[in-house]
N, C-alpha and C positions, 0 to 999 in steps of 0.2 A: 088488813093487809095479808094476815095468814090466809086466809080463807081464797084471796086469788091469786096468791103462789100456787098454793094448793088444788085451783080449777087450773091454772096454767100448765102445770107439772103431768097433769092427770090428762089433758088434753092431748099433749105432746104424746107421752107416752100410751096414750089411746088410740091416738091417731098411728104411731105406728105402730103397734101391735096389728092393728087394722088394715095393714098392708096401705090402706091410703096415707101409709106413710112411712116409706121410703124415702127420707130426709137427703140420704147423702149419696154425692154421688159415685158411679159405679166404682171410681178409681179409690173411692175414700173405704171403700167396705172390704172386710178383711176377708178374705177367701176361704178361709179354712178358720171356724172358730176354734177349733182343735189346737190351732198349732201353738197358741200360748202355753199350753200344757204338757209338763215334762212328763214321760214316764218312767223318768228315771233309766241307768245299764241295764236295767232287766228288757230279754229279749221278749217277753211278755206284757203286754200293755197292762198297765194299771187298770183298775175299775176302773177308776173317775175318765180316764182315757179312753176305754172301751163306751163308758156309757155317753163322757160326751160326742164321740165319733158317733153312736147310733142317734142320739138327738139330731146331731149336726143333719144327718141323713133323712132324718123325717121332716126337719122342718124343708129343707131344701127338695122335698116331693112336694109343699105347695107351689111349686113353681111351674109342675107338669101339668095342672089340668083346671078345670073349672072348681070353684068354691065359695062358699057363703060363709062369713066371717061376724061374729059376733063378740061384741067389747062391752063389760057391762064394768063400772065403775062405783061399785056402792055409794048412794046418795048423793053421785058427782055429773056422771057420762053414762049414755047409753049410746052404743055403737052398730052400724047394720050395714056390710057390704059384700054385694055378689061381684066378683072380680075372674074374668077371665084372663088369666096373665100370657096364655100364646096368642092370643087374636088383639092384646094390650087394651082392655075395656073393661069398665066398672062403673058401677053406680053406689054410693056409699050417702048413708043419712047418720047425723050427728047431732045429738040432740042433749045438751048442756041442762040435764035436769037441776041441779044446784044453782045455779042463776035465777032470780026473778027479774023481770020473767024468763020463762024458758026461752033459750037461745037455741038455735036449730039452723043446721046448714045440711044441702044436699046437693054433689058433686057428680057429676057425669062425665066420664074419659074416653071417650071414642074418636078415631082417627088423627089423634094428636094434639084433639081440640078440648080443653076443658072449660065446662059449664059449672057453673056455681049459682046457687041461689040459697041468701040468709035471711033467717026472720029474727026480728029485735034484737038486733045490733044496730044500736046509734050511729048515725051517718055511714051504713052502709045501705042503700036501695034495693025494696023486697022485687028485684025482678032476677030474669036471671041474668047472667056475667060470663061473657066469651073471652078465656084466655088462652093462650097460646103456650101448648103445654112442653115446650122445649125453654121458655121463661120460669117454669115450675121446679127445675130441677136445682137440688139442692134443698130444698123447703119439704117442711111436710104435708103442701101440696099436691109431691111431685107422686102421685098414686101409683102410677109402674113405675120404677126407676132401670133406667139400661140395665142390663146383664143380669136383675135380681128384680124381675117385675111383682112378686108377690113378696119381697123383703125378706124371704127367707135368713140369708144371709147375715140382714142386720138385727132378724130378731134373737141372734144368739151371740151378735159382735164381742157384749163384755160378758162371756160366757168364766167365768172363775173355777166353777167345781161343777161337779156332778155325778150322781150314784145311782142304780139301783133304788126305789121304793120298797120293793120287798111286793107288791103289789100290780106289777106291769107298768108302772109308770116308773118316772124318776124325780127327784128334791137334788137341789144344788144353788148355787148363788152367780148373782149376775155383778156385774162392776156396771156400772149406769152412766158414768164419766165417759167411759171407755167405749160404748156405744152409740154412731153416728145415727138415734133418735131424734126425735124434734126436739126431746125435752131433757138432752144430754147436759146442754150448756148450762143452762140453768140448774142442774143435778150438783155442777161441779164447786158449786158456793155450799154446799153442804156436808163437805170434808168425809171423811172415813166413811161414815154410814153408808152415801150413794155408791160404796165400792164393794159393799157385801148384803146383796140384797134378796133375803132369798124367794127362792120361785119351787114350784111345781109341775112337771107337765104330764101328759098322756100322750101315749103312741098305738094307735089302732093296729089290729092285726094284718094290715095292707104295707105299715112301717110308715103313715102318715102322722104328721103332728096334729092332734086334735084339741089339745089344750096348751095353754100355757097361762100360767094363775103366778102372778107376780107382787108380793106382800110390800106395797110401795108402802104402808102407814110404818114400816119399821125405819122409814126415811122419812114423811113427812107425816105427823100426825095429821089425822081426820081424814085423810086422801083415802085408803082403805087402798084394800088388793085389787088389784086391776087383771078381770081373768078375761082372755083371746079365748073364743074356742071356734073350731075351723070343721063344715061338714060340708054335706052337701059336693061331697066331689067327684068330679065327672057329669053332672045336671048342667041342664043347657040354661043361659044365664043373657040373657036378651037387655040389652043396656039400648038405650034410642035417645038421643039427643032432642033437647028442645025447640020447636018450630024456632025458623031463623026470625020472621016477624016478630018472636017472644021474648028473641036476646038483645042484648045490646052490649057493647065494647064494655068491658072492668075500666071503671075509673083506675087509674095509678093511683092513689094514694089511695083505693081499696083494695088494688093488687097486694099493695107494701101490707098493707095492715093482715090481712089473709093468709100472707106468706109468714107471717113472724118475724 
């Protein structure tokens, strides 16, 4: 039972790190992860103020241009998506190494309409699955979400602390409750721990976010750290939909199960 809490947890929170997962919607995500954080009368912002306001600002440059996104999950998830978040299109493959057998899904988002096709998941059929990507929202299906199509926003929603590295990056802790991820809810059966979780990240000399390395086993053993890292930006990013003869309508009860 640990063991698929643990692929659950790790999925969720893969999935958005991955931008194909934008769980919540636009009205639910907090605008400013900043603003939790006092800086105290001093007319001087704090570090942890200064340096979460610069994070804030990088991760919310994945929203301006073309990128490839990589989610690797030690011994859990491997994650791969090129996502254009102005033209709202993506191609993202997900591949459940911890499962036997490997589980594998790959998702395509072009003009509104998402494609899906999974291998070895019981009773869901290896073809692909036309859904209607306005039924997507709210799920960590929903791959651009309105107003925050690259998830900027909610990748730093339970943003707690943050400092300086000493190093050009920055170490601080996230609250995981407190972030409208996929794998928030289920975060919130794990009391204290899922609220001080700490992370790592990297900001390139452009002020883009390029890493973000998140020590999720200090919350649930074996899951291990789950590291985003984001490049490839400004490359042209060609997503193409599946012949329509190749799709067919998502069953409903594979929608439900798909969506979480």
């Amino acid at each position: 039972m640990r063991g698929v809490l643990a692929a659950r947890i790790a999925f969720g929170l893969a999935v958005a790190l991955c931008v194909a997962a934008g769980c919540g919607r636009a009205a639910d995500v907090r605008d400013d992860p900043v603003a939790g954080l006092s800086a105290g009368p001093s007319v001087t912002p704090s570090p942890t103020i200064a340096a979460a306001a610069a994070l804030a600002a990088a991760a919310r440059k994945l929203n301006e241009q073309t990128l490839t996104v990589a989610v690797v999950t030690r011994g859990e998830m491997v994650v791969h998506g090129d996502v254009d978040p102005v033209a709202r299109k993506a191609r993202v493959i997900v591949s459940v190494i911890g499962a036997r057998p490997t589980v594998g899904m790959e998702l395509i988002l072009a003009d509104g309409v998402m494609h899906a096709k999974v291998a070895q998941m019981p009773g869901v059929p290896y073809r692909w699955m036309r859904m209607d990507g306005k039924t997507l929202s709210g799920t960590h299906l929903d791959v651009l979400p309105d107003e925050d199509p690259a998830g900027a926003s909610q990748l730093l929603a339970g943003l707690v602390s943050a400092e300086p590295d000493g190093h050009g990056g920055f170490r601080g802790t996230l609250d995981l409750t407190n972030g409208p991820t996929a794998a928030a809810y289920r975060l919130k059966g794990l009391g204290d721990k899922a609220k001080a979780v700490p992370f790592t990240a990297r900001v390139n000399d452009r002020g883009q976010l390029t890493l973000l390395d998140v020590d999720l086993e200090t919350v649930v053993p074996g899951v291990r750290n789950i590291k985003a890292q984001y490049s490839g930006f400004g490359q042209p990013v060609t997503v193409t939909p599946p012949p329509a003869a190749e799709t067919i309508d998502a069953p409903a009860d594979v929608v439900a199960r798909l969506k979480g």
